[in-house]
MMTF fields as JSON, N, C-alpha, C and O atoms, coordinates in Angstrom:
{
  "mmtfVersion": "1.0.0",
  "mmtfProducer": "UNKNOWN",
  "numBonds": 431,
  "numAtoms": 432,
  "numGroups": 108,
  "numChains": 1,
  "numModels": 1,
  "chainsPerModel": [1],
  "groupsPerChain": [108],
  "chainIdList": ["A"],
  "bondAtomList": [4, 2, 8, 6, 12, 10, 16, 14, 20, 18, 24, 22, 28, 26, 32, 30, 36, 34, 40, 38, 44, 42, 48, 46, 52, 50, 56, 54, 60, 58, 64, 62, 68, 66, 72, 70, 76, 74, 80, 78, 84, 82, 88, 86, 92, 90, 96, 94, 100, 98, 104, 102, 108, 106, 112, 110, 116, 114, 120, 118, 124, 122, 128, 126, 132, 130, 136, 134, 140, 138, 144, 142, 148, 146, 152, 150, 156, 154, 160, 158, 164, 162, 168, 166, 172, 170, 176, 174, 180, 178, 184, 182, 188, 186, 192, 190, 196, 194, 200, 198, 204, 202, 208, 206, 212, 210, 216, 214, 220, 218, 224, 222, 228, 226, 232, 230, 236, 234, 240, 238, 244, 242, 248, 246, 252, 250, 256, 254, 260, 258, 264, 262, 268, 266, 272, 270, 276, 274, 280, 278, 284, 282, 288, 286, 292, 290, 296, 294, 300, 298, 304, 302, 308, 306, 312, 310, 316, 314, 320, 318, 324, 322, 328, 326, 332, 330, 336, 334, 340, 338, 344, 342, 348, 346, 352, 350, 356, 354, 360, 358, 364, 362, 368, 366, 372, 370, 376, 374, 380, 378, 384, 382, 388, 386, 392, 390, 396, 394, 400, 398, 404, 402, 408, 406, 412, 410, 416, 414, 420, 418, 424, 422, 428, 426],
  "bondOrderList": [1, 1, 1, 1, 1, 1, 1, 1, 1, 1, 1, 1, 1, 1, 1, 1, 1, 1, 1, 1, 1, 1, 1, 1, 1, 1, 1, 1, 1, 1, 1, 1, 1, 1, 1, 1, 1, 1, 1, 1, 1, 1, 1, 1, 1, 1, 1, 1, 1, 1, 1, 1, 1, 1, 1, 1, 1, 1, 1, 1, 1, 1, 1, 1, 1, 1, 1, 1, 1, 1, 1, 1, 1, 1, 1, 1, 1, 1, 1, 1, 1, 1, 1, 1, 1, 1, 1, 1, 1, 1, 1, 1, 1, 1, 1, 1, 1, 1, 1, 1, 1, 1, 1, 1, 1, 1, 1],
  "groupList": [{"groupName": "UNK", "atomNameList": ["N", "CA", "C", "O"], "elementList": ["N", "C", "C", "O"], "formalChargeList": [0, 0, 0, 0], "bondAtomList": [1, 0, 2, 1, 3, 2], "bondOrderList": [1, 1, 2], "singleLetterCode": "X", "chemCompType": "L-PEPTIDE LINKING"}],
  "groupTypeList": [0, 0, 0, 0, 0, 0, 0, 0, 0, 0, 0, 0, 0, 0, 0, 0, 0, 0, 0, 0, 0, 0, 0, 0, 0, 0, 0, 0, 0, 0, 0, 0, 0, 0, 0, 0, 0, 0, 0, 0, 0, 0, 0, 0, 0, 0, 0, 0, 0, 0, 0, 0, 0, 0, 0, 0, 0, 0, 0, 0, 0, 0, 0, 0, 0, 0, 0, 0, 0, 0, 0, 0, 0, 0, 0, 0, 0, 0, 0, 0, 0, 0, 0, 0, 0, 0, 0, 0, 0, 0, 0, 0, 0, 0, 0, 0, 0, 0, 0, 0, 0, 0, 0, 0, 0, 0, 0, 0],
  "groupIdList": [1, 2, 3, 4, 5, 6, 7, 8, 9, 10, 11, 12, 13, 14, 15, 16, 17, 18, 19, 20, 21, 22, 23, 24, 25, 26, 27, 28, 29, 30, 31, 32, 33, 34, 35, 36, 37, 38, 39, 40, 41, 42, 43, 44, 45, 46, 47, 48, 49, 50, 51, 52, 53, 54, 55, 56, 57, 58, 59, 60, 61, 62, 63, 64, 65, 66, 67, 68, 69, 70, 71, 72, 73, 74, 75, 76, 77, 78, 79, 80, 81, 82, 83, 84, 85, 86, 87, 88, 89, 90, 91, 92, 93, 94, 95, 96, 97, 98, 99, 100, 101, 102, 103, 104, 105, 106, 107, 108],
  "secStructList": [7, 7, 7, 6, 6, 1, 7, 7, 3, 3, 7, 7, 7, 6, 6, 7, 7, 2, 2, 2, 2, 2, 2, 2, 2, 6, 6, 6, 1, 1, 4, 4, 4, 4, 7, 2, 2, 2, 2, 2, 2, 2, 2, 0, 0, 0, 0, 0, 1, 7, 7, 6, 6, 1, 3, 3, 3, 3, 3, 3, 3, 3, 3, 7, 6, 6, 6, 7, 7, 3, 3, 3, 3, 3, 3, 3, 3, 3, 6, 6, 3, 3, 3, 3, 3, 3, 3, 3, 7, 1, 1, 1, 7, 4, 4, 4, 1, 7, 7, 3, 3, 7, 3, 3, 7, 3, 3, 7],
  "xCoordList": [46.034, 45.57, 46.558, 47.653, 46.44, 47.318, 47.448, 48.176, 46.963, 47.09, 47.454, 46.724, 48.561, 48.579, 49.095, 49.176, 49.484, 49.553, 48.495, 48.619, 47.452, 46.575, 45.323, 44.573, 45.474, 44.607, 42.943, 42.258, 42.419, 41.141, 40.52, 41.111, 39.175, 38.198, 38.143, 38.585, 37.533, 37.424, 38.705, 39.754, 38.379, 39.661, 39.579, 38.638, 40.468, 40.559, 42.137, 43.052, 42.176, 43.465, 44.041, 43.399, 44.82, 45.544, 45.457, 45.896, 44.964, 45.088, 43.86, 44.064, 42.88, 41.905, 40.552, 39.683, 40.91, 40.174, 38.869, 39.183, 37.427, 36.39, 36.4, 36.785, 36.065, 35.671, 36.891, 36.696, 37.887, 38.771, 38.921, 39.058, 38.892, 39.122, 37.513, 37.486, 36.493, 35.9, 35.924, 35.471, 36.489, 36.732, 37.337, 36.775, 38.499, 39.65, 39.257, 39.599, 38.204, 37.112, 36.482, 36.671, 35.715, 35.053, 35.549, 34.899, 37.404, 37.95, 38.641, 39.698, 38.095, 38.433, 40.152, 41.088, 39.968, 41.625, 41.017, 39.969, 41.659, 41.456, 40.296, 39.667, 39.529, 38.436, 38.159, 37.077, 39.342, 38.8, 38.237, 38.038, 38.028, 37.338, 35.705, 35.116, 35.126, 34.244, 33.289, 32.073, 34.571, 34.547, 34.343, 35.291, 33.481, 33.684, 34.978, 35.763, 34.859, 35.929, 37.577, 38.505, 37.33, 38.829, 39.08, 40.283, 38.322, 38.301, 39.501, 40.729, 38.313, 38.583, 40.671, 41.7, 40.545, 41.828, 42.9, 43.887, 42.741, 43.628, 44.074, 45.191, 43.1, 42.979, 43.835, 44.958, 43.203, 43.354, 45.23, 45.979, 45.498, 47.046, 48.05, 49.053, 47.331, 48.565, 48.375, 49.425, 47.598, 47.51, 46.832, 46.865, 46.149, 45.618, 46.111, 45.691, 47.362, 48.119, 47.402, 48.011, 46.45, 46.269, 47.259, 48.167, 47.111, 48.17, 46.725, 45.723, 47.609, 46.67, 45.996, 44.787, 46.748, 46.609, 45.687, 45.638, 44.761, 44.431, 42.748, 42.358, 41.876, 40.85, 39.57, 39.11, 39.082, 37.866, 36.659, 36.616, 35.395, 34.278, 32.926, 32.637, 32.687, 31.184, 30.054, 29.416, 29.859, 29.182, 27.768, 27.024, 27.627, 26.468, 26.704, 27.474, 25.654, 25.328, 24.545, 23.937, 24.206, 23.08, 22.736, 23.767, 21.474, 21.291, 20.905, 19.93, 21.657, 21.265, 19.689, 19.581, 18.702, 17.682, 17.676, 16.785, 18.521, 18.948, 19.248, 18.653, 20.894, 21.395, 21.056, 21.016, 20.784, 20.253, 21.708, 21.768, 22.571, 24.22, 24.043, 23.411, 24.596, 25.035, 26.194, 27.35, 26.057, 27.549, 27.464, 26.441, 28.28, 28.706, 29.821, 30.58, 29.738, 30.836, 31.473, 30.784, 32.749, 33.617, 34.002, 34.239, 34.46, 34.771, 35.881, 35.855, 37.257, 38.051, 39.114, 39.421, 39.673, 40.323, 41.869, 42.385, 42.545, 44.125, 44.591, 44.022, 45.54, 46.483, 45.335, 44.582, 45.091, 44.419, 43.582, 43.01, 43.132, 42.054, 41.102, 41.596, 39.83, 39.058, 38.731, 38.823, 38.201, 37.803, 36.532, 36.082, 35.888, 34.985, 34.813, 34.149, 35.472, 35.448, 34.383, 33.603, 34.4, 32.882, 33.053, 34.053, 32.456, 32.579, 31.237, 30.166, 31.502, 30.69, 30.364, 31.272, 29.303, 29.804, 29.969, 28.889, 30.674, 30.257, 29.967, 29.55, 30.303, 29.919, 28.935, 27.863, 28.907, 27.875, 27.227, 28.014, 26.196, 25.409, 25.591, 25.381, 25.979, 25.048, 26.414, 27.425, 26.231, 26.936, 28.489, 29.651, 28.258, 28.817, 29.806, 30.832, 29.16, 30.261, 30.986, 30.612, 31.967, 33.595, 32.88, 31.752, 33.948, 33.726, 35.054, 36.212, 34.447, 36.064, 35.632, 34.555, 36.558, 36.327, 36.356, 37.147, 35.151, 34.807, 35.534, 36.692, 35.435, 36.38, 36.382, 35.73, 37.211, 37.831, 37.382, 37.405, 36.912, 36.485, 37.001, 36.722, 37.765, 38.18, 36.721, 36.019, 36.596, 35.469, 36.107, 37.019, 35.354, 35.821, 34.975, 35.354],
  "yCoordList": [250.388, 249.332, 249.227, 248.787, 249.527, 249.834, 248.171, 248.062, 246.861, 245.915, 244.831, 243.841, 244.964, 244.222, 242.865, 242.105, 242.357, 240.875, 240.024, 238.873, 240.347, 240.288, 239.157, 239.705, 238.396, 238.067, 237.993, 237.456, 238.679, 238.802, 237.96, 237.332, 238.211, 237.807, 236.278, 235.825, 235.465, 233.38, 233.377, 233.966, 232.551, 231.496, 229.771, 229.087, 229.335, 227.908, 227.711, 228.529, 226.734, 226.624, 224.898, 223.858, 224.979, 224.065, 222.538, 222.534, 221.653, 220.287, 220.127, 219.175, 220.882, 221.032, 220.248, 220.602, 218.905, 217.686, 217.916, 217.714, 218.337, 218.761, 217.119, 216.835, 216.224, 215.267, 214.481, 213.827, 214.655, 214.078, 214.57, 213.776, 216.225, 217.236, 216.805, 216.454, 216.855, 216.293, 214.04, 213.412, 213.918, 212.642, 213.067, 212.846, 213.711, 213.788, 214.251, 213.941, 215.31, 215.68, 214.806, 214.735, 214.131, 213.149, 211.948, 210.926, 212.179, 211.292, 211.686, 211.179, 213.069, 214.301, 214.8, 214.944, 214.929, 215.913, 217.357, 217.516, 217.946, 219.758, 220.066, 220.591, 220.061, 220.351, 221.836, 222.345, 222.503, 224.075, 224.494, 225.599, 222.943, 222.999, 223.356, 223.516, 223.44, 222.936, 224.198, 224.157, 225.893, 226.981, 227.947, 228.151, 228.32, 229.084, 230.545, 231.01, 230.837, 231.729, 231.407, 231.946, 229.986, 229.556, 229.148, 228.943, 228.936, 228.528, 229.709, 229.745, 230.637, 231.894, 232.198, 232.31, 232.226, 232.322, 231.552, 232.122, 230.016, 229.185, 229.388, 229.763, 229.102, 229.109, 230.384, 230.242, 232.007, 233.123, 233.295, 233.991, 232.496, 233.026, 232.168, 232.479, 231.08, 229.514, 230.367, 230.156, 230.998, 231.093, 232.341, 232.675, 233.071, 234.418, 235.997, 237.101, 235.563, 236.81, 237.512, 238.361, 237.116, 237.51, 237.06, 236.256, 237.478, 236.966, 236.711, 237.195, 235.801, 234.914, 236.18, 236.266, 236.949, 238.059, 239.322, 240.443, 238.907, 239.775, 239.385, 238.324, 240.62, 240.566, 239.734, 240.204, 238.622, 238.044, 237.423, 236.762, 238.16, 238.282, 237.587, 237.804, 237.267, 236.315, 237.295, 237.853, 237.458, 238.487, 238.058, 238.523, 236.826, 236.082, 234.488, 233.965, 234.1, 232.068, 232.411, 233.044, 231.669, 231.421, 230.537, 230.326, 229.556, 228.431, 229.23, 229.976, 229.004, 229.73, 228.653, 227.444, 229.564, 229.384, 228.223, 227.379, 228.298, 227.802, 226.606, 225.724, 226.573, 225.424, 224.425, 223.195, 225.454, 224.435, 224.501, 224.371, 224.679, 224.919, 226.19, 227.201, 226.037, 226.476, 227.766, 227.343, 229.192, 229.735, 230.802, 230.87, 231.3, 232.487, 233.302, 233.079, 234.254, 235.789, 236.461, 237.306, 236.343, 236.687, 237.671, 237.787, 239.092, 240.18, 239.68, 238.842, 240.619, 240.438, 241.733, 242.244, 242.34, 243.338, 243.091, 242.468, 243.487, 243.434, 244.736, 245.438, 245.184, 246.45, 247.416, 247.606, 248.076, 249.072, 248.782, 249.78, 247.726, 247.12, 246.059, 245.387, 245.989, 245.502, 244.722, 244.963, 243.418, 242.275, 241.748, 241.812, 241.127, 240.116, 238.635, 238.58, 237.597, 236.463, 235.548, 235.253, 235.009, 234.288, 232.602, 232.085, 232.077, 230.633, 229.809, 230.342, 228.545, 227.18, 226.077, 225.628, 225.231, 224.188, 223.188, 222.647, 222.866, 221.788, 220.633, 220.112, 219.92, 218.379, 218.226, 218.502, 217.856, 217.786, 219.449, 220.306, 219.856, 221.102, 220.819, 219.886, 221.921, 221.793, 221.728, 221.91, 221.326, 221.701, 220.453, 220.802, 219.547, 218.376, 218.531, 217.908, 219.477, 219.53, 220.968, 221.949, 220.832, 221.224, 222.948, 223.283, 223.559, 225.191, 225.209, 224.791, 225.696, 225.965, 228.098, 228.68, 228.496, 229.917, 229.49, 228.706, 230.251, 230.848, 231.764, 231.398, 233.216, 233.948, 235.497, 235.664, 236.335, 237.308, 238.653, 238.945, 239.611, 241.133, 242.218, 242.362, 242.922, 244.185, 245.397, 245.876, 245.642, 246.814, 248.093, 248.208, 248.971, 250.639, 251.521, 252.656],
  "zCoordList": [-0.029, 0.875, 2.044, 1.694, 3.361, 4.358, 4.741, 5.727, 4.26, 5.324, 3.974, 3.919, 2.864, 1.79, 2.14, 1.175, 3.368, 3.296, 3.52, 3.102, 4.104, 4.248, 2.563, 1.756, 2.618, 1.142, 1.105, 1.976, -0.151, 0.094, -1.27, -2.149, -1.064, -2.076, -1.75, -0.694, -2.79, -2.709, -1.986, -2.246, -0.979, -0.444, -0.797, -0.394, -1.429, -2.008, -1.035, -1.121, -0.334, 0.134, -0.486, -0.342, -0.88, -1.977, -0.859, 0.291, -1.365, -1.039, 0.401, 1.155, 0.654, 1.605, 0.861, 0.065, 1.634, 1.327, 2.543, 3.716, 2.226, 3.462, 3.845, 4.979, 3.104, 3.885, 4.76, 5.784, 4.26, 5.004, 6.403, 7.333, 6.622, 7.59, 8.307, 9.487, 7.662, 8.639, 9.572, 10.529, 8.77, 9.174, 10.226, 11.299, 10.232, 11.38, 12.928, 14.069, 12.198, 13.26, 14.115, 15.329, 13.439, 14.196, 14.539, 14.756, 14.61, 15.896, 16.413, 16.788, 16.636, 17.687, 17.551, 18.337, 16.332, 15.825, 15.116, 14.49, 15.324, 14.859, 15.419, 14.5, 16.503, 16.838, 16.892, 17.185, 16.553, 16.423, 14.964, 14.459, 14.403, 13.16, 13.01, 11.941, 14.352, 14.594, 14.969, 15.158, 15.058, 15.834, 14.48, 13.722, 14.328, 13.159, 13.495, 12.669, 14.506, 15.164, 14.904, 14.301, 15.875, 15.525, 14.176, 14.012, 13.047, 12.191, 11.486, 11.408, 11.032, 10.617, 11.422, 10.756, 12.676, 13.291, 12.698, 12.233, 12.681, 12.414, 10.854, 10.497, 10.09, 8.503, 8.235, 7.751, 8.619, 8.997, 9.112, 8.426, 10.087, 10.602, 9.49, 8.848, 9.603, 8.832, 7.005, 6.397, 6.327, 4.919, 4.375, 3.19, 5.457, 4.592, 5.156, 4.811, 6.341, 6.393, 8.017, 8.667, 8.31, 9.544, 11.063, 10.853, 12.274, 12.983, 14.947, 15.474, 15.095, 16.295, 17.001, 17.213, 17.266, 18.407, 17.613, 18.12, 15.938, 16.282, 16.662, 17.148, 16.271, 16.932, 16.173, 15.131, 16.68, 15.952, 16.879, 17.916, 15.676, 16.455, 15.516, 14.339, 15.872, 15.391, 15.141, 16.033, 13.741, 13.432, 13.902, 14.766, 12.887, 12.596, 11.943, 11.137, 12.73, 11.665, 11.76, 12.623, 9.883, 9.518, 8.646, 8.006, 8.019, 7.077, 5.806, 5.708, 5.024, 3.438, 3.166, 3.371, 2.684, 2.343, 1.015, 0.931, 0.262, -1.2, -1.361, -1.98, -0.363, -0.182, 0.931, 0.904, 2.089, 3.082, 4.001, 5.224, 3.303, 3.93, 5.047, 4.741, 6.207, 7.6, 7.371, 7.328, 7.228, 6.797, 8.283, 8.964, 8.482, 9.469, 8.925, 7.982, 9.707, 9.416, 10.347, 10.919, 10.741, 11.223, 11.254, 10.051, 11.908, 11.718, 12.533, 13.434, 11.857, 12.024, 12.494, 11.417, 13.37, 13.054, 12.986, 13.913, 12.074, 12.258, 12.08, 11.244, 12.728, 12.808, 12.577, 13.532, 11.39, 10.939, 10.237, 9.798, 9.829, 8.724, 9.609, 10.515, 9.286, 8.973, 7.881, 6.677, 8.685, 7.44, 7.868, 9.012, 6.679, 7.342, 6.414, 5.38, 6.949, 7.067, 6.969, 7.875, 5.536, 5.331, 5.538, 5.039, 5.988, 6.37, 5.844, 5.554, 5.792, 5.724, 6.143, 6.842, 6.051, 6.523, 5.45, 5.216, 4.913, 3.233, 3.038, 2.004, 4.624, 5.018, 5.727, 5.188, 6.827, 8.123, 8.294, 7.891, 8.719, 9.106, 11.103, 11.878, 11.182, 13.096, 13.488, 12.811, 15.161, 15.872, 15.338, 15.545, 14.9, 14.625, 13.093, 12.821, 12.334, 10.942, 11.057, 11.7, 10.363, 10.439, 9.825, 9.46, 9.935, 9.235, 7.924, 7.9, 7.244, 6.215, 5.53, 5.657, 5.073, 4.713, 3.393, 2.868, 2.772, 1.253, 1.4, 1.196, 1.759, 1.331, 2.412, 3.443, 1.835, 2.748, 2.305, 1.109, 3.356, 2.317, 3.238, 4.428, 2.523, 3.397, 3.697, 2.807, 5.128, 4.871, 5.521, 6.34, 4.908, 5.389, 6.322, 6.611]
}
């Protein structure tokens, strides 16, 4: 694996309260919560080993048929690897609720 700091598979990040993070939101604190891009970036650099500068791109949003939940996918490039970055929305749907990452997948 050429990119091992990098962490993959479920992302759970320790003490990540959604409703609180969206509270904070909607009195306009972390608003790059709101970016599934910057999401992926911020989350991305602060805890899963990626770094600001590298490359991220908006694959796709879309509403899961099931849940009714809002998710998108992030492609990501760092150094020599490829990722793609799965996101949610778990509170509010639409332009108005927060993004958080389910999880991380290396592709080849």
């Amino acid at each position: 694996m050429p990119c091992p700091e990098v962490v993959t598979g479920h992302v759970a990040i320790p003490g990540e309260d959604f409703r609180r993070i969206q509270e904070a939101v909607d009195r306009g604190q972390n608003l790059w919560r709101l970016s599934p891009v910057r999401t992926a970036q911020e989350v991305g650099t602060r805890h899963l080993g990626f770094r600001m500068n590298d490359i991220y791109t908006l694959v796709e949003q879309y509403r899961d048929a099931d849940s009714g939940l809002m998710h998108a996918v992030v492609r990501v490039k760092h150094r020599d690897c490829v990722y793609l970055v799965r996101l949610y929305q778990p509170v509010k749907q639409g332009p108005g609720g927060i993004w958080v990452v389910e999880s991380v997948e290396e592709i080849t």
